[in-house]
Every structure is written in structure tokens, then in C-alpha cells.
DORO-31711 format. One line per 10 residues: number of its first residue (from 0); their letters; for each residue x, y, z of C-alpha. Coordinates in pm, whole numbers, plus 50000, padded with zeros to 5 digits. Layout:
N
NUM = a = X/Y/Z; ...
This chain:
314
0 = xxxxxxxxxx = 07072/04752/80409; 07419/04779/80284; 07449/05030/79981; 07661/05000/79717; 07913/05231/79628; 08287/05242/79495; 08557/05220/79729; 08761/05541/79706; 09130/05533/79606; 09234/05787/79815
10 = xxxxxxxxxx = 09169/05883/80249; 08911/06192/80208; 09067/06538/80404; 08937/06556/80716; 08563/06737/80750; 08220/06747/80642; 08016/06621/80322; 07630/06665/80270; 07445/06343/80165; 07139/06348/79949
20 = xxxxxxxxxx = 06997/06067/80136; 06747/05827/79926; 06454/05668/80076; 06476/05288/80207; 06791/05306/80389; 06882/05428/80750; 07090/05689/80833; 07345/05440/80975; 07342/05281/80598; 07458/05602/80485
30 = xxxxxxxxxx = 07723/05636/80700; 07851/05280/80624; 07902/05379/80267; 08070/05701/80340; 08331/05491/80554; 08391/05299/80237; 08416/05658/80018; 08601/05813/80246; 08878/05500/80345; 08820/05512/80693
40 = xxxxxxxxxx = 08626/05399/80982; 08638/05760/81131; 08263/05877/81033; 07981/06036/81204; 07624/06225/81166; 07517/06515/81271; 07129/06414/81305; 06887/06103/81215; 06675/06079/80908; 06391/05803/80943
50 = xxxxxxxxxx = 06416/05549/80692; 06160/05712/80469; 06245/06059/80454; 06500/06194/80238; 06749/06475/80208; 07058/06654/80384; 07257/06380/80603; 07532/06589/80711; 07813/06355/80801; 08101/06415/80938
60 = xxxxxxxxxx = 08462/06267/80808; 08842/06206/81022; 08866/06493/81246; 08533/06605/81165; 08359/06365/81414; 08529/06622/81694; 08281/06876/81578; 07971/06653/81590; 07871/06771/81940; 07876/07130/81800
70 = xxxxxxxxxx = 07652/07102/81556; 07387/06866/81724; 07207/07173/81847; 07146/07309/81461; 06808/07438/81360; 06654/07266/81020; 06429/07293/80739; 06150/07048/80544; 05949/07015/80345; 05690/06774/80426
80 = xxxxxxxxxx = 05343/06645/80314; 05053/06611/80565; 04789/06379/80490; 04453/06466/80691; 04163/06244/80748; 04373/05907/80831; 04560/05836/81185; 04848/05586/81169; 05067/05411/81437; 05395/05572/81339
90 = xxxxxxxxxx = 05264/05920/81228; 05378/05861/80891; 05253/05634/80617; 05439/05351/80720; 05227/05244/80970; 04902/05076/81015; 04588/05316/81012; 04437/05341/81359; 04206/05579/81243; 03986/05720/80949
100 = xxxxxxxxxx = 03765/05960/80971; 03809/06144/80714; 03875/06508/80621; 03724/06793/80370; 03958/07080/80481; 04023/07439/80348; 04305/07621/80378; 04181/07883/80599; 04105/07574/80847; 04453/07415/80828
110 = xxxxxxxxxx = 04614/07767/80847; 04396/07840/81118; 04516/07527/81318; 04934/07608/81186; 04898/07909/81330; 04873/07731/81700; 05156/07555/81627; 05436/07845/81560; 05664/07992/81800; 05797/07829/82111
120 = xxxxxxxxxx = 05560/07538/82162; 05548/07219/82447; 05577/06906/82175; 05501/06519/82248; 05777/06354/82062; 05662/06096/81844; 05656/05741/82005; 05820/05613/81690; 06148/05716/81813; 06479/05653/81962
130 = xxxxxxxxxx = 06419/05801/82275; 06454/05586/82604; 06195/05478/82794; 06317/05244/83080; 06620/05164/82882; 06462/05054/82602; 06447/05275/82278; 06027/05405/82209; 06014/05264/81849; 06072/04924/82003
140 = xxxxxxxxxx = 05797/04944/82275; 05567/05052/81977; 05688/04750/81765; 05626/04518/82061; 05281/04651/82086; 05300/04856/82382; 05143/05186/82438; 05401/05505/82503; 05376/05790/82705; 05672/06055/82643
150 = xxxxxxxxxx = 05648/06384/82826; 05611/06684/82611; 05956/06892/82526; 06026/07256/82430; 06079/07287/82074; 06052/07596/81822; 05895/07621/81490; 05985/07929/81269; 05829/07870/81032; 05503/07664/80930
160 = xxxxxxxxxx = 05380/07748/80593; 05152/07604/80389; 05306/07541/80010; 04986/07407/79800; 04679/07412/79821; 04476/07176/80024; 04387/06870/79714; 04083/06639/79820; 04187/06302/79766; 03980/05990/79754
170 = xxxxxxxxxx = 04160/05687/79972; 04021/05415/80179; 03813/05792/80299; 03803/06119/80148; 04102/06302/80292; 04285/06625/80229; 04660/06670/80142; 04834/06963/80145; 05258/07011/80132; 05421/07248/80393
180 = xxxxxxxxxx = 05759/07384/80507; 05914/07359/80845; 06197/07569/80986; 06213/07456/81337; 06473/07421/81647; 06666/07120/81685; 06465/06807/81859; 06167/06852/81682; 05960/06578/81481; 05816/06638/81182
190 = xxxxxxxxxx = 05561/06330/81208; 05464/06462/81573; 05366/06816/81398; 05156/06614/81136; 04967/06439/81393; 04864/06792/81635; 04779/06960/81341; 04503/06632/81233; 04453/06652/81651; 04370/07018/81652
200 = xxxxxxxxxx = 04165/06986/81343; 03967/06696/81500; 04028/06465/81201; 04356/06267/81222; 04675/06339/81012; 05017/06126/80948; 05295/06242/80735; 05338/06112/80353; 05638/06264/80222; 05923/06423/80429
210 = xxxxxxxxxx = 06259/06596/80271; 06523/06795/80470; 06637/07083/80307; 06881/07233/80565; 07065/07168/80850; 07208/07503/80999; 07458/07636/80722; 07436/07277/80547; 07201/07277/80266; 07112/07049/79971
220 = xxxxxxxxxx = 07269/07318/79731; 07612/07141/79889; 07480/06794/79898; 07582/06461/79651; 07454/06153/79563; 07635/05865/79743; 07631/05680/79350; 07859/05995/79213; 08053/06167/79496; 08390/06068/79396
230 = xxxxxxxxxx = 08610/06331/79201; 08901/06149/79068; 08890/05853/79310; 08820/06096/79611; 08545/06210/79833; 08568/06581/79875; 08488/06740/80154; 08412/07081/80329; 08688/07188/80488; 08656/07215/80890
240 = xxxxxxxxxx = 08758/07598/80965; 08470/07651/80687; 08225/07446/80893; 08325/07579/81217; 08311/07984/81094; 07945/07882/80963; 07836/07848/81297; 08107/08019/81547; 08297/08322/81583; 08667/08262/81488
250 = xxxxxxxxxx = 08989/08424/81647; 09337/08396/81461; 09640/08278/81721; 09956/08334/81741; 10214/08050/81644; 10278/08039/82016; 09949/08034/82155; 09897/07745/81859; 10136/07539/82056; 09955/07640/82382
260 = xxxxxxxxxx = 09588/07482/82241; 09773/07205/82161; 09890/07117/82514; 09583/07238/82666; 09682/07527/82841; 09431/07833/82900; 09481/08181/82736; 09455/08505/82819; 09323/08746/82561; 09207/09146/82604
270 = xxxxxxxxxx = 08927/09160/82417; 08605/08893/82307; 08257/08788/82375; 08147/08459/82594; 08088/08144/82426; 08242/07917/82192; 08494/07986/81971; 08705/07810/81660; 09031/07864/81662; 09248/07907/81364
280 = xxxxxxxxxx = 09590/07888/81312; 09787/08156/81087; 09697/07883/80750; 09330/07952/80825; 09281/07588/80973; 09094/07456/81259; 09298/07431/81546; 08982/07340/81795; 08728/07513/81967; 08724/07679/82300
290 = xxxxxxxxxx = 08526/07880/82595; 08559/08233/82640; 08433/08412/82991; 08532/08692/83150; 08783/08733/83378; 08942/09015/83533; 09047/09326/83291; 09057/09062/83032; 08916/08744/82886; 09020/08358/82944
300 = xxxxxxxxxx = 09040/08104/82659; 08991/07730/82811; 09032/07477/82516; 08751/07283/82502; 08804/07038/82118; 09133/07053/82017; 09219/06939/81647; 09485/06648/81593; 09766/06813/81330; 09781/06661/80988
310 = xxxx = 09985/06286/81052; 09929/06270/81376; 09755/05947/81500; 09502/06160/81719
């Protein structure tokens, strides 16, 4: 669906802005209307929201989109409502009920079943989703009314905590709702935890209400509404050394050494730690990001992302 917003009067800076997404639109909708905020094609996200669900779309702007890959890997947080007593073909309560049985639950019973599900934990995506099977994309087999059989992947749930009490609601059956929150790894679906905690509870549970509240150092305290997030005929966005010292350790270089990221050539430094690294100029911007590893008395800097400079075409 194509949402309506202003065209902005002026190209946003280069880096990262936190959408509020609504319900009723996809992810790729969103993205569409940030191209038209930001004035230019150059826009990316940094993780799907189903149609329904609602909450922080990071999305990435201009240079940005160099960081996506970074931040794919970014742990989250929801808050989500579980519905137990009803089974539906998508997990969530878009899709037709496959099963009602019911369900008078405590919350010594659903805790009891959420406390299975913490920790490092072997999870069945749900088959509502965009992975591949056979080169087609899951949700489609579903839609086509095929049956699909994903293989079970790590994921990691921090958190699971329940945040009401279980209410006893009266639908087509008596079921039980009760809200939770989710900090978990990235990969994980929300809809899949709904339906093993109904499994593990013997009753049958889909997701009614699903809100992401975080997305590594992104959080709705940053995020805007896609109706008001011009400021004087601009979108305004989080600057990309900020971004990248959220989630990286950052090293200052040399004007030289600037020049030598920018042609791609290794460095050598004396001292660091292995992994990735953003690299800053002497201004405090992102110059790009980079390996460190060990080698010899010292450490070697291999350029990895590098940053185009302000008017360049890159």
C-alpha cells in the first residue's frame, strides 16, 4: 500500500531514522515513504516487521545502507500478546483457526511453560515467513495451501516475562490472554514463541498483538511518525559515527591513515582487540569499518566498509 506523506524539500544527511511503524502496511511500504522524505532512492532496513505488528523500523538513509549488514545481527525487544486456547494458520490472528480447544490457564501454568522457553533454545521458524524453501519464499507455500517443514534454528531469548495477568476471555471458546515481553537474539519469531508456549501447554496459542520496542541501541524513545517527521522541510537523521559507536568500538586516525582507508590499504596499529571496528576521522565522522587481528608485535587494520566523503558520487 503506498502511504502518504510529504515530499521533503531538502536530501536528508546521510544515516539512520527510527520509524514508528503503524499496522496495515509492510515494511517495504515504509521504506517507500522514507525514499520520498528523505529525496532519494538510497534507503534500506535493518529487519522485517509483519504487516500487523507495529513499532521500531530502523531504516537506514544515503550512506547508511553501508551499515545495514552490521546491524542485521542486533538483538530486540516486544511486547507481544499471546492468545491461548485457539491455533491459527499463521500463528497470529490473521489467519484461519485450525484449532480450538480452548484454554483456562493460570499464571503459574504459563510461567511454568516460559520458563522452558528461556536461554539458548532450538526454534521452528514460523512457516509464515520469508524463508526459502526450494526457491520459493514459506509464506507462499502456506498461501498456496501446502504444508511446511523448516528445520529448527538456534535462537536466544533473554528475557520472557509475563506483563498481566492471565484474563479469561470468552471467544468462539473460552481462552486465556495474557501480554508478555521478549528480549531475544536476532532470527527469532515472535508468532513461533506464541505457538510452543500453546504447544507446551497442550492447548493451542497464536499471537494477537505484537510491538517492537528495540532494536539493539535503536529504541522507540528515538522513533517518529512517518505523518510528522519533517523539521523544516527535512528528515533528520542519526548521525552514522553515532550509530556505529552504539554498537562498535571506535579508533580515531590520523589524516594520513584517513587517506589510506580511503584507498583500501591495510594498517598497522600497536595496540587493539579483534573484531570490527568504526573508524573516525579527526571531525568525529564515520570513515568505515574495518577488521582487526593480530599480527606480529602489533595489530593489522584491513578495511572492510569504507564511507563515500560528503559530494562524492559513491
Amino acid at each position: 500500500m503506498r502511504l502518504e506523506v510529504p515530499r521533503g524539500q531538502h536530501p536528508a544527511a546521510p544515516g539512520f531514522v527510527v520509524i514508528d511503524k503503524p499496522a496495515g502496511c509492510t515494511s517495504h511500504d515504509v521504506v517507500s515513504a522514507v525514499r520520498r522524505l528523505a529525496c532519494t532512492r538510497k534507503v534500506g532496513h535493518a529487519g522485517t516487521l509483519d504487516p500487523d505488528a507495529t513499532g521500531a523500523l530502523v531504516v537506514a538513509v544515503g550512506a547508511g545502507t553501508k551499515l545495514l549488514r552490521y546491524l542485521t545481527g542486533a538483538d530486540k525487544q516486544y511486547l507481544a500478546r499471546v492468545r491461548f486456547g485457539i491455533s491459527t494458520t499463521t500463528e497470529d490472528a490473521s489467519g484461519e483457526v485450525t484449532q480450538a480447544l480452548g484454554a483456562r490457564l493460570s499464571a503459574e501454568q504459563i510461567e511454568n511453560a516460559a520458563s522452558r522457553l528461556r536461554g539458548n533454545i532450538m526454534q521452528v521458524p514460523s512457516a509464515v515467513s520469508a524463508i526459502k524453501v526450494q526457491g520459493k519464499r514459506s509464506y507462499e507455500l502456506v498461501r498456496e495451501g501446502k504444508e511446511v517443514a523448516l528445520e529448527a534454528r538456534p535462537v536466544t531469548i533473554d528475557e520472557l516475562e509475563l506483563t498481566s495477568e492471565p484474563q479469561q476471555v470468552r471467544a468462539q471458546v473460552p481462552v486465556t490472554d495474557i501480554s508478555i515481553r521478549v528480549t531475544c537474539s536476532s532470527g527469532t519469531y515472535i508468532r513461533a514463541l506464541a505457538r510452543d508456549l500453546g504447544e507446551a501447554l497442550g492447548c493451542g496459542a497464536h499471537l494477537t498483538y505484537l510491538r517492537r520496542t528495540r532494536v539493539g541501541g535503536f529504541t522507540l524513545d528515538q522513533a517518529v511518525q512517518l505523518s510528522d517527521a519533517l523539521v523544516d522541510g527535512e528528515l533528520p537523521t542519526i548521525s552514522l559515527s553515532e550509530v556505529a559507536a552504539w554498537f562498535f568500538r571506535t579508533m580515531v586516525l590520523s589524516p594520513q591513515h584517513v587517506e589510506d582507508v580511503r584507498c583500501g590499504r591495510r594498517l598497522h596499529v600497536a595496540e587493539g582487540a579483534e573484531g570490527t571496528w568504526a573508524m573516525l576521522d579527526g571531525t568525529n565522522k564515520l570513515v568505515g569499518m574495518a577488521t582487526l587481528s593480530a599480527q606480529g608485535d602489533g595489530w593489522r587494520l584491513q578495511p572492510k566498509t569504507v564511507i563515500p566523503q560528503e559530494g562524492s558520487n559513491g
